[in-house]
N, C-alpha and C positions, 0 to 999 in steps of 0.2 A: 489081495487088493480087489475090493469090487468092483463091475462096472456102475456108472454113475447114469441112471433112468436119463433117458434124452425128452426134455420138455420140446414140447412142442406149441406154436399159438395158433389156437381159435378162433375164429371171427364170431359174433355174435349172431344169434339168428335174424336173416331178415336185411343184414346189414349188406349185402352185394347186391338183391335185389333192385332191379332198377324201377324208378319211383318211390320209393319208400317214403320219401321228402318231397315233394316237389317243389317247394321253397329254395332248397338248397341246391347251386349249382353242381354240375358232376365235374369231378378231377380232368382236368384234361389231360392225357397222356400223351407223352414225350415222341409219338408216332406224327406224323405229318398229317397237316390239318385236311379235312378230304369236305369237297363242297357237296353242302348240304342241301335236299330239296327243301323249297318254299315250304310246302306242306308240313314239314317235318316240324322247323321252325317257327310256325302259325300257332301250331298244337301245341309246341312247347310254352309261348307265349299267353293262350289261352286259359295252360292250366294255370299258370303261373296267377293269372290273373285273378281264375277262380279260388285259390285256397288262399290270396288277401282278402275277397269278399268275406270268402269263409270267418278270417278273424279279426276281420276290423269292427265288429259288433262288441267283442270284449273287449279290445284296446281303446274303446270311446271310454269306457267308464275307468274314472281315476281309479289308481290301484287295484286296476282287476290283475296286473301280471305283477308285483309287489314293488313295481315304480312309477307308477304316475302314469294317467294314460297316456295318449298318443291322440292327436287329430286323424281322422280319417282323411287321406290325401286321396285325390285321384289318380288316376294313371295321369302322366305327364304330357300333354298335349303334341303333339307333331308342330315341326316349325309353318306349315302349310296352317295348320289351325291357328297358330298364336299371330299371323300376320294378317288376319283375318279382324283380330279383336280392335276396337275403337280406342281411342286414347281417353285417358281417366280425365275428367274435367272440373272434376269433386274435390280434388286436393288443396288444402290451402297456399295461397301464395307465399313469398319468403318476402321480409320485409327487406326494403331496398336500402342498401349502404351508403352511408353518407357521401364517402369517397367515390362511388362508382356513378354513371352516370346512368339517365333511366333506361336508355337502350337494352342495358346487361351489364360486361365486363366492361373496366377502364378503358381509356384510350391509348394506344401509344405514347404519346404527350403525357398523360396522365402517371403514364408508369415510369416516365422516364423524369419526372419531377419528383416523385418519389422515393425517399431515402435507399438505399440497398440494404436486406438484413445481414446485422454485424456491421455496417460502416458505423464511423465516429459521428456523434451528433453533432449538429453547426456550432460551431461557437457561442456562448453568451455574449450579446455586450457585454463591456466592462461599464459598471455603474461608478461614477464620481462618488469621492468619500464625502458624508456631508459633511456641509459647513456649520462650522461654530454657532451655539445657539444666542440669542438674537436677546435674551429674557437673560441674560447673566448663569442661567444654572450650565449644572456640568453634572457629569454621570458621580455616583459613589464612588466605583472602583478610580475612577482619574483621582478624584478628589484626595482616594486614599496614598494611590500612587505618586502625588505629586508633596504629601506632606514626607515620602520616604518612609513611608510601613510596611510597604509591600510593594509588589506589584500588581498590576492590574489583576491579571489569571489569580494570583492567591487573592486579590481580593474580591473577588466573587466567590470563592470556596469560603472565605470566612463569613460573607452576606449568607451563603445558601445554608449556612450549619448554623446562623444565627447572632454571631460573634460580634455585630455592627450592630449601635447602635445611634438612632439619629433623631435629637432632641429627645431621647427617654425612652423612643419606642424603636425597638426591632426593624431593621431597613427590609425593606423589598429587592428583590433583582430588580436593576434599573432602573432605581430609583437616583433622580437628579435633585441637586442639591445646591443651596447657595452659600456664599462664605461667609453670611452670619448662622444656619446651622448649625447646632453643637453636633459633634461625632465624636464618637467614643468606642473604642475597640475595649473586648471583654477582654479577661488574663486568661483565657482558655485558648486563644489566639493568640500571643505572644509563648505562649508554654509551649504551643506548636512548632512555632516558628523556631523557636531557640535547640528543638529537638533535631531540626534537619544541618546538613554539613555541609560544606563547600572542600575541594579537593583539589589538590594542586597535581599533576601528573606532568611529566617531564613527556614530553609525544615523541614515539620513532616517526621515522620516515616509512610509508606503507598503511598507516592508520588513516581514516578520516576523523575527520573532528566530532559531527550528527549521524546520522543514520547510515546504514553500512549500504553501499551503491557500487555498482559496476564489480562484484565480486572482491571488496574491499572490506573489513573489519572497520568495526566501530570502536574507535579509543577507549569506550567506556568498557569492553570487555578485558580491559586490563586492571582495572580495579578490583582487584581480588584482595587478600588476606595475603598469599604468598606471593603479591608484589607490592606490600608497604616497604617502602624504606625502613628499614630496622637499625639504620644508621643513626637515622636524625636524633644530633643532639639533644633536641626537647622534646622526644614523642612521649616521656613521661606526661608532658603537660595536652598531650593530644589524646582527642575522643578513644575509647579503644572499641576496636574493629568489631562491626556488626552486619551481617549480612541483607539488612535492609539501607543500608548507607549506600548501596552501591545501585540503589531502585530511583527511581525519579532526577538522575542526575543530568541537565542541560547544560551543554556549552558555553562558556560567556567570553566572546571573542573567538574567531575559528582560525584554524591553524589548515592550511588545504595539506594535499596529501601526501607532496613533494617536501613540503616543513618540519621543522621540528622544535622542540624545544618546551616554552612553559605553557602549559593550556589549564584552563580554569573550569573545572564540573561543578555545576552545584545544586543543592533541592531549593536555596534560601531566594524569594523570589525578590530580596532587597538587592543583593549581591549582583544578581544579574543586569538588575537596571542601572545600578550605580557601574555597570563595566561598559553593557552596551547599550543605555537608555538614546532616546533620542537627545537629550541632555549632557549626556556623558561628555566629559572630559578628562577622562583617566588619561595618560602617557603611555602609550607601550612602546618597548624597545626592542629593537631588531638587530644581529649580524646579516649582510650579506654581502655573500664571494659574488664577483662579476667577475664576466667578461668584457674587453672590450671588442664590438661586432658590429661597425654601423652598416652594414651588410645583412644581416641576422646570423645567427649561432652557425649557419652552413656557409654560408658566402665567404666571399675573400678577404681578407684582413683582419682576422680573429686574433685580439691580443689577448692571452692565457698568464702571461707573468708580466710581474711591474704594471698593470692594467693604469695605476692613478699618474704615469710620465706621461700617459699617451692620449689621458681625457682632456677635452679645450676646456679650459677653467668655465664656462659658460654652462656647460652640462650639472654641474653642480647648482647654479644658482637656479637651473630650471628645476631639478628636482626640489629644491628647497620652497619654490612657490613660483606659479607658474601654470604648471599644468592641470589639465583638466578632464576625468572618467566620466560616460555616459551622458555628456553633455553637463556636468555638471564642475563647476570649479575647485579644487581641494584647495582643502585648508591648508596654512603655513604646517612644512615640516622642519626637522632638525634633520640632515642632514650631512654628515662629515666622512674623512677617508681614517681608516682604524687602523691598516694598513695599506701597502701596496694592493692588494688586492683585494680586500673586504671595506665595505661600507658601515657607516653604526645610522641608522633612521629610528628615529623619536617620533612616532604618529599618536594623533587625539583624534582619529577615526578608522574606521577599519572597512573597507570597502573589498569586493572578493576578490583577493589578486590583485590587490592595489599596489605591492612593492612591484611586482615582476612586471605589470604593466605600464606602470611609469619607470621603471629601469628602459623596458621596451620602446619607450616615445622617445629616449634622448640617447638614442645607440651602444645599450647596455645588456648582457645578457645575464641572466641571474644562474648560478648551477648550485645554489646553495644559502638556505634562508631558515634562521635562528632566533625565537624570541625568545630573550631574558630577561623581561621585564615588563609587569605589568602596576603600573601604577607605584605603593611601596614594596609589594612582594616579587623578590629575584628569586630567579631559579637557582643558584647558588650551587653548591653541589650534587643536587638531587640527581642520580643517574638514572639512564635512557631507560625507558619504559617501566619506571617506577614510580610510587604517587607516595604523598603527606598529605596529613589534614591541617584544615589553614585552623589555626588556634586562636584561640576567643583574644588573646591580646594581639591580635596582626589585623591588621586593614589595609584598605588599598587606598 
């Protein structure tokens, strides 16, 4: 085994020499710093100074060092010098803000009337709806909406695709119209219409009816393939399942979240108006279990069983006509006892939480509310969180 030559490192020549650079600072070493004379520090200063003269002659001219030149700066002033210099008077002024007054900055006042960034902007008025015009005309889509072709929203879709047509020629968006006008819808619009579906779903309890809010599902995410009723005696005669049936689907009549029972989806924008037009007169029909609580549901005297011995026959005839939501008076309801405990309500309006709030005005507490009926189509056997399509011979 041989030994292995021991390398050794060499410094380059020149390079310990002190000065070699005078640009470049010297290392300081790790020894305690020892005070330096004046003189020393003058000279070092000095040279420094001189070997930037030295090369600020080639760093003026671009690309003399293979980056662009450099301005020739001077040594940096002493604060003793720069307190000395006069103030620039040459600058142009800055134009003054609307907001701010001519002094300078806002006022106090000023700032304090002014919004905070991120807070809510003030409210709008509310603008009155206008009123009925005066000239006899009325908009298209009413027009369409009122002979039962559509609704209003589909009929601006078939105005804007061309489908309308009024006295010969092609209507306009918002265009108003009188009722000697001819109108005329193309078969390119009814073809449409007849492609979209209406869907009956039986709703659990925990669904909302529209848009999924407070951490709750939206009923329409049950409309799948693997929850058709596959029972239903005539689904031969029912659309077969396609994955855009379950796209554009709107509630017609809501079901809140505590409910259950028949609820109505659909794309067809006749079906919707003919359930909850402002015109509407469909029936829909209710179970609901009470209590009786003229206390409320926590207070004293909560009757649980036999609730209909123990209501004063007068509580009935108020629910049946009588009271009044939001300031506004309801219509005649149907109203009867089904059993001891459950109620059967027939309403031709559907206001939000209309059963459980007039249960509430006449010392009744609701723990359970069921529609099976809306207009002629019953929920019949259809079970909980499952749907059928409403078939071309059914109507409401």
């Amino acid at each position: 085994m041989t030994d292995q030559p021991k390398k050794t490192l060499k410094l380059k020549p020149g390079a310990s020499e002190a000065g070699a650079n005078p640009l470049r600072r010297p290392v300081r070493s790790q020894a305690p710093a020892r005070a330096r004379p004046l003189s020393e520090v003058q000279a070092e200063r000095a040279a420094r100074q001189a070997a930037w003269e030295a090369r600020a002659p080639s760093l003026r001219e671009p690309g003399a060092d293979g980056r662009g030149g450099q301005p020739d700066r001077p040594p940096r002033a002493s604060r003793a010098d720069r307190s000395d210099r006069p103030l620039r008077d040459d600058r142009p002024a800055r134009p003054q803000r609307p907001d701010r007054p001519a002094g300078g900055r806002p006022s106090q006042d000023d700032r304090r009337s002014r919004p905070a960034a991120g807070a809510p902007a003030a409210a709008r008025p509310q603008t009155a709806r206008p009123a009925p015009r005066s000239d006899g005309l009325i908009r298209l889509n009413k027009r369409l909406a009122d002979l039962g072709l559509c609704s209003r929203r589909e009929a601006d879709e078939w105005i804007e695709r061309g489908w309308v047509l009024v006295n010969g020629e092609a209507a306009a968006m918002g265009l108003a119209v009188s009722e000697t006008d001819r109108v005329e819808v193309l078969p390119a619009a009814h073809r449409r219409q007849d492609s979209r579906v209406t869907i009956l779903l039986h709703k659990p309890v925990g669904y909302v009816s529209g848009q999924p809010e407070d951490g709750h599902e939206s009923a329409a995410v049950l409309i799948q393939a693997r929850h058709q009723w596959r029972s239903d005696p005539h689904i031969r005669q029912s659309p077969g399942w396609q994955p855009q049936h379950a796209r554009g689907l709107a509630p017609a009549g809501r079901l809140d979240i505590d409910s259950t029972g028949l609820l109505v989806l659909t794309q067809d924008g006749r079906i919707a108006r003919q359930l909850i037009g402002e015109d509407s007169d469909i029936e829909k029909e209710y179970l609901v279990r009470v209590q009786w609580a003229p206390e409320g549901p926590k207070g004293p005297g909560v009757v649980a069983q036999d609730v209909q011995s123990v209501v004063p026959p007068g509580v009935i005839e108020r629910l049946r006509h009588g009271l009044s939501l939001d300031g506004q008076p309801l219509k005649p309801a149907q109203v009867d006892w089904q059993n001891p405990e459950q109620l059967r309500f027939v309403l031709k309006e559907g206001k939000k939480r209309q059963i459980r709030r007039m249960c509430e005005q006449v010392g009744l507490h609701v723990v359970g509310l069921k529609r099976i009926r809306m207009g002629r189509i019953v929920l019949g056997n259809l079970p909980v969180g499952q749907w059928r399509y409403l078939r071309a011979d059914e109507g409401f």
